[in-house]
DSSP file (Angstrom, degrees, kcal/mol; ACC not computed):
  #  RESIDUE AA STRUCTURE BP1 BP2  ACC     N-H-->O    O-->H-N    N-H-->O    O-->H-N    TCO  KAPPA ALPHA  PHI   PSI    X-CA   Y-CA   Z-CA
    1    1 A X              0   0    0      0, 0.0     2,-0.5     0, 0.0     0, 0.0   0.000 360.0 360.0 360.0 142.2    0.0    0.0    0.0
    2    2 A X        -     0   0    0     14,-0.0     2,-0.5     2,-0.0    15,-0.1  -0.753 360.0-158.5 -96.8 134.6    1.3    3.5   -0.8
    3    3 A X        -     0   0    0     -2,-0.5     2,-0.2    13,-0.1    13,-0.1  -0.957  12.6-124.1-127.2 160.4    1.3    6.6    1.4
    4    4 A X  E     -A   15   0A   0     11,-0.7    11,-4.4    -2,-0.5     2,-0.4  -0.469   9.9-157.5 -70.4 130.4    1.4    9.9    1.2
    5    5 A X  E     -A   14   0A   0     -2,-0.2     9,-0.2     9,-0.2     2,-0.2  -0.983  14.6-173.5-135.6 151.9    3.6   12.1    2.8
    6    6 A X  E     -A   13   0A   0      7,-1.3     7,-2.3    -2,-0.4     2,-0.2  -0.701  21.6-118.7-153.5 120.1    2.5   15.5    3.1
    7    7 A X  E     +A   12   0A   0      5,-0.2     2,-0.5    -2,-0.2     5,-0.2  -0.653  28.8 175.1 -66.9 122.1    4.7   19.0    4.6
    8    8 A X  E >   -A   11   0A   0      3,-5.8     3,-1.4    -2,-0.2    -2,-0.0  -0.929  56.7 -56.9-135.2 130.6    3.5   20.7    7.6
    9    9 A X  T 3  S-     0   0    0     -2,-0.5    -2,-0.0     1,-0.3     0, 0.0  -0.453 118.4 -22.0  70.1-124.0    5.5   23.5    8.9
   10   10 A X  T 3  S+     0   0    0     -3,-0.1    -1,-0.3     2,-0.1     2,-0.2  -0.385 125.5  84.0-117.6  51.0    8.7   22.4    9.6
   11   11 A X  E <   -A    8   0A   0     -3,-1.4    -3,-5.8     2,-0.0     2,-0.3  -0.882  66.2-128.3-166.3 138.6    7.5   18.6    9.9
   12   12 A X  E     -A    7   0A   0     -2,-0.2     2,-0.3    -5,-0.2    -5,-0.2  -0.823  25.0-172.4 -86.1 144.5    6.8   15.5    7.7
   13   13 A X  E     -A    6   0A   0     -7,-2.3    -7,-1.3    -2,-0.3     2,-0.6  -0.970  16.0-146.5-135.5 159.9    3.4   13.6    8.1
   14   14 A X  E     -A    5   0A   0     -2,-0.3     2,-0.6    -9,-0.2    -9,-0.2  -0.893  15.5-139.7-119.6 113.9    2.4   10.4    6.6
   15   15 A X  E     -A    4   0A   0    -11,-4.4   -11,-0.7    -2,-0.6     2,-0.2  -0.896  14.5-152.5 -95.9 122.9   -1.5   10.1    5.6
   16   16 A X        -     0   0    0     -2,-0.6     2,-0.1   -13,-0.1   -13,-0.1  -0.589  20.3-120.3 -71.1 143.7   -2.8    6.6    6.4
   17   17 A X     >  -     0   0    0     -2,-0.2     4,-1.7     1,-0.1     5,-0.3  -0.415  25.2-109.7 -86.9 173.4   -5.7    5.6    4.3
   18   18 A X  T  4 S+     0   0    0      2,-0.2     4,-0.5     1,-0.2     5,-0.1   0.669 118.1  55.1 -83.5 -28.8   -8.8    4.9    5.9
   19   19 A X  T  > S+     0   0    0      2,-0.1     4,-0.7     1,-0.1     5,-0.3   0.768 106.1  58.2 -87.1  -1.4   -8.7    1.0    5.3
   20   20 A X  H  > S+     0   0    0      1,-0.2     4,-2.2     2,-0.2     5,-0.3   0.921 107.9  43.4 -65.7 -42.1   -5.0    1.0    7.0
   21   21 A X  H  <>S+     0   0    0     -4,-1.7     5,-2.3     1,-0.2    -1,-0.2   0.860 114.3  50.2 -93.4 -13.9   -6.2    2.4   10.3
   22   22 A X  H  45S+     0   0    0     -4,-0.5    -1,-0.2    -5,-0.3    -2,-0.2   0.831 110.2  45.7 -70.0 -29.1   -9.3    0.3   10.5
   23   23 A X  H  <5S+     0   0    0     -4,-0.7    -2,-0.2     1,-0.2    -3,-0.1   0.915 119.0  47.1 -82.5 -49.0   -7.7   -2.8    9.9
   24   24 A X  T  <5S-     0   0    0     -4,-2.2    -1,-0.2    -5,-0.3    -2,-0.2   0.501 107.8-122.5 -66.8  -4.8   -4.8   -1.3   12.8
   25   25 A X  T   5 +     0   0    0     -5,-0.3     2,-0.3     1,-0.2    -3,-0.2   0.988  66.0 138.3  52.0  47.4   -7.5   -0.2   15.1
   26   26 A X      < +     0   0    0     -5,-2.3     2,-0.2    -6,-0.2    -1,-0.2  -0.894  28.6 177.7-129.8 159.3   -6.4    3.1   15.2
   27   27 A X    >   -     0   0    0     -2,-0.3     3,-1.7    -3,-0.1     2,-0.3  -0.840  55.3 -52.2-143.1-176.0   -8.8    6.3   15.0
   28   28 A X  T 3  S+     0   0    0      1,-0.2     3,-0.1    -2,-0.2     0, 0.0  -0.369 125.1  29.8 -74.8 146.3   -7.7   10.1   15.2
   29   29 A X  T 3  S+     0   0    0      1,-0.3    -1,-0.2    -2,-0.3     2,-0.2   0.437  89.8 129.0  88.7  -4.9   -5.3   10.9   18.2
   30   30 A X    <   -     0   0    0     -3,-1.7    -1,-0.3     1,-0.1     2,-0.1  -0.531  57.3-124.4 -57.0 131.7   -4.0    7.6   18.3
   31   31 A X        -     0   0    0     -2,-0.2     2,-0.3    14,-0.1    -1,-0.1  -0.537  18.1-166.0 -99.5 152.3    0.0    6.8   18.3
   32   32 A X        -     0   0    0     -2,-0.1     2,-0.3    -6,-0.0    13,-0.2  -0.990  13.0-137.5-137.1 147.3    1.3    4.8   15.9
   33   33 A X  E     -B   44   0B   0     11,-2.5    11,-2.1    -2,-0.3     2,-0.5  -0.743   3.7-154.9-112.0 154.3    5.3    3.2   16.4
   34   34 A X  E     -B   43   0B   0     -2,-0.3     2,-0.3     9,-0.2     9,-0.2  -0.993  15.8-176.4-132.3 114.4    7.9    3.0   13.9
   35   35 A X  E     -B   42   0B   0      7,-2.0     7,-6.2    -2,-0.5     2,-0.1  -0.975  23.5-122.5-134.6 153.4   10.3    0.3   14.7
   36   36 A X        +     0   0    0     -2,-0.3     2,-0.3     5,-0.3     6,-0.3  -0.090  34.4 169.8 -76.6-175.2   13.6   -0.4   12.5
   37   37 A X    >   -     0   0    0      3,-0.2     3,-0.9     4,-0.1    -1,-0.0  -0.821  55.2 -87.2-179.6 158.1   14.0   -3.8   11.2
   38   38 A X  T 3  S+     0   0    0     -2,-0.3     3,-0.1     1,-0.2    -2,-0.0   0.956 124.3  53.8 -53.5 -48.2   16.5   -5.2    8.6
   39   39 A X  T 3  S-     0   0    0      1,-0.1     2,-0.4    -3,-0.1    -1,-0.2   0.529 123.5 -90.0 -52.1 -19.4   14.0   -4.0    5.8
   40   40 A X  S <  S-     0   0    0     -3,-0.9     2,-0.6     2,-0.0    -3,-0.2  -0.997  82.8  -4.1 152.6-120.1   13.6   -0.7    6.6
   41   41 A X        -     0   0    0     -2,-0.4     2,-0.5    -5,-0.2    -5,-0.3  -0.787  42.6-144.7-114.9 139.7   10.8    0.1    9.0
   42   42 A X  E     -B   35   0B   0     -7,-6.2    -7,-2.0    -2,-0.6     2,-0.3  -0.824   9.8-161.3-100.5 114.8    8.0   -1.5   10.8
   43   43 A X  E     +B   34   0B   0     -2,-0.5     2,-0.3    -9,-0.2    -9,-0.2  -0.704  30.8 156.0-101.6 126.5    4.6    0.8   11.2
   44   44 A X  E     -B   33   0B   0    -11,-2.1   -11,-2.5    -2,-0.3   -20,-0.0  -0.918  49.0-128.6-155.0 163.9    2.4   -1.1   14.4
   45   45 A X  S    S+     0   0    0     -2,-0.3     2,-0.5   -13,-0.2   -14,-0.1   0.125  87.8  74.3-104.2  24.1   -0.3    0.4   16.9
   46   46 A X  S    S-     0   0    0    -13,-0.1     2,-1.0     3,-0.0     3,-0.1  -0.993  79.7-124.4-151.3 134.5    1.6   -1.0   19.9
   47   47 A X    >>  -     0   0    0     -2,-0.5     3,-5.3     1,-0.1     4,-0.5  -0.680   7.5-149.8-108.9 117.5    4.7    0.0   21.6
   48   48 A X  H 3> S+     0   0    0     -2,-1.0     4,-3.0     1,-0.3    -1,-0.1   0.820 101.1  51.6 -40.7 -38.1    7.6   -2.8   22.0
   49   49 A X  H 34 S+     0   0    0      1,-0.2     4,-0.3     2,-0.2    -1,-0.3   0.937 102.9  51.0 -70.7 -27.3    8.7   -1.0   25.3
   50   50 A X  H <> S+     0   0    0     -3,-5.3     4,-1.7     2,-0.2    -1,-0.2   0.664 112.3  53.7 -80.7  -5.9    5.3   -0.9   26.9
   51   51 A X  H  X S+     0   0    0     -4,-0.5     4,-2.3     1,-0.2    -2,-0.2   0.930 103.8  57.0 -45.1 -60.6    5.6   -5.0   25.9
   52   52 A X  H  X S+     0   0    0     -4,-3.0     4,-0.5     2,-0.2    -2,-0.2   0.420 113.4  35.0 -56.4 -13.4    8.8   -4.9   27.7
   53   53 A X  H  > S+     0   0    0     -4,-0.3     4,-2.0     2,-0.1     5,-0.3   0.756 110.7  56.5 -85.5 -82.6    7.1   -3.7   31.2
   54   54 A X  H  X S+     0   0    0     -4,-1.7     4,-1.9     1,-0.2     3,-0.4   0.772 113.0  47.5 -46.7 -52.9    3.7   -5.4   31.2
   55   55 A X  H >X S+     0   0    0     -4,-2.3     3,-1.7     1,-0.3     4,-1.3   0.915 114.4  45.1 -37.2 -68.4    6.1   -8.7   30.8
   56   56 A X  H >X S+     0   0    0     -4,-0.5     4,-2.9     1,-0.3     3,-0.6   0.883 114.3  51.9 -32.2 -45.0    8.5   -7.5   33.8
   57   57 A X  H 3X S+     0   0    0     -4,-2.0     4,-0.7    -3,-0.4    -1,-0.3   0.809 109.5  49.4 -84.9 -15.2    5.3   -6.8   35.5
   58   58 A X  H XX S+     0   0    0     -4,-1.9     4,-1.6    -3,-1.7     3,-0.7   0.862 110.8  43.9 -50.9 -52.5    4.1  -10.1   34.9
   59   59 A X  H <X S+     0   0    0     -4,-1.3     4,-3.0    -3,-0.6    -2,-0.2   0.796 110.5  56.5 -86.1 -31.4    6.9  -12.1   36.0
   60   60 A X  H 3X S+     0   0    0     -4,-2.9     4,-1.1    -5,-0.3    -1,-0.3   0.674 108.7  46.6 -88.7  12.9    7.3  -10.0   39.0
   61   61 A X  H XX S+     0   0    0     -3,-0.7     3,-2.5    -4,-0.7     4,-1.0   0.921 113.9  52.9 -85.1 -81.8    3.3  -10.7   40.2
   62   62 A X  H 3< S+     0   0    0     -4,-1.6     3,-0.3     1,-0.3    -2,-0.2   0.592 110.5  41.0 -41.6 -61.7    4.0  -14.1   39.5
   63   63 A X  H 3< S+     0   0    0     -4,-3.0    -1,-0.3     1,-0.2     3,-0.3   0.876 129.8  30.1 -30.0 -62.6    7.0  -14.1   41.5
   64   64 A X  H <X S+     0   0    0     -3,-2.5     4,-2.5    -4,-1.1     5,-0.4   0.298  74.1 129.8 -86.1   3.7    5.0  -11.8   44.6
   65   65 A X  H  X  +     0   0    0     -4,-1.0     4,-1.3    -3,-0.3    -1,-0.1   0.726  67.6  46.9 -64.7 -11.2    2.0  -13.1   43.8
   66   66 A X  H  > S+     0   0    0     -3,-0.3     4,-2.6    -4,-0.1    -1,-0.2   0.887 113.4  49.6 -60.6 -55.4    1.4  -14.1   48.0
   67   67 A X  H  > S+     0   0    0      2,-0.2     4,-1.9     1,-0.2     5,-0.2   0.990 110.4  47.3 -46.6 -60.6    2.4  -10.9   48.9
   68   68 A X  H  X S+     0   0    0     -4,-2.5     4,-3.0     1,-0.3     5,-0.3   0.951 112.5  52.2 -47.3 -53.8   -0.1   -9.2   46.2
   69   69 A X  H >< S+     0   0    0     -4,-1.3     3,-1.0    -5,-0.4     4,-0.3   0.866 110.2  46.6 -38.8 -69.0   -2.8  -11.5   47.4
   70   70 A X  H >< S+     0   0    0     -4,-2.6     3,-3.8     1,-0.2    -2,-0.2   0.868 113.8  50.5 -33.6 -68.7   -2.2  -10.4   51.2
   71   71 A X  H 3< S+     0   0    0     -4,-1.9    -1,-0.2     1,-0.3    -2,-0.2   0.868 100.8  60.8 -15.4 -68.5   -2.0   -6.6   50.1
   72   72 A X  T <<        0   0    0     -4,-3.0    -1,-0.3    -3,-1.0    -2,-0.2   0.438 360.0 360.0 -67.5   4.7   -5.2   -6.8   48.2
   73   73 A X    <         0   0    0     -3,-3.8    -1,-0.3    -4,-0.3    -2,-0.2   0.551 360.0 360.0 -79.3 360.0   -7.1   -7.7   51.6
């Protein structure tokens, strides 16, 4: 799929077509991430670092996960 990209100020923007961002679950005001890859760049609605937390936080409930209980009383 081709896009457009479009001058604003002193800034580039990229117009997504309307069946891209449906299919992405994206609407206006939404972030979209740009991650590198050997092929150039990967365009995704989800950001690999907030992957990289909810996992930590996973492993460390799993880990505490008495403690949590007790807390939550």
């Amino acid at each position: 799929m081709r896009l457009n990209i479009k001058k604003r100020g002193n800034s580039l923007s990229v117009i997504v077509p309307k069946e891209m961002a449906t299919s992405m679950n994206v609407d206006d005001g939404d972030s979209l991430f740009a991650t590198k890859t050997p092929s150039g760049y990967e365009i995704s609605a989800y950001d690999p670092d907030f992957v990289k937390k909810i996992e930590a936080a996973r492993r460390g409930m799993k880990k505490y996960r008495n403690a949590l209980i007790e807390l939550a009383k």
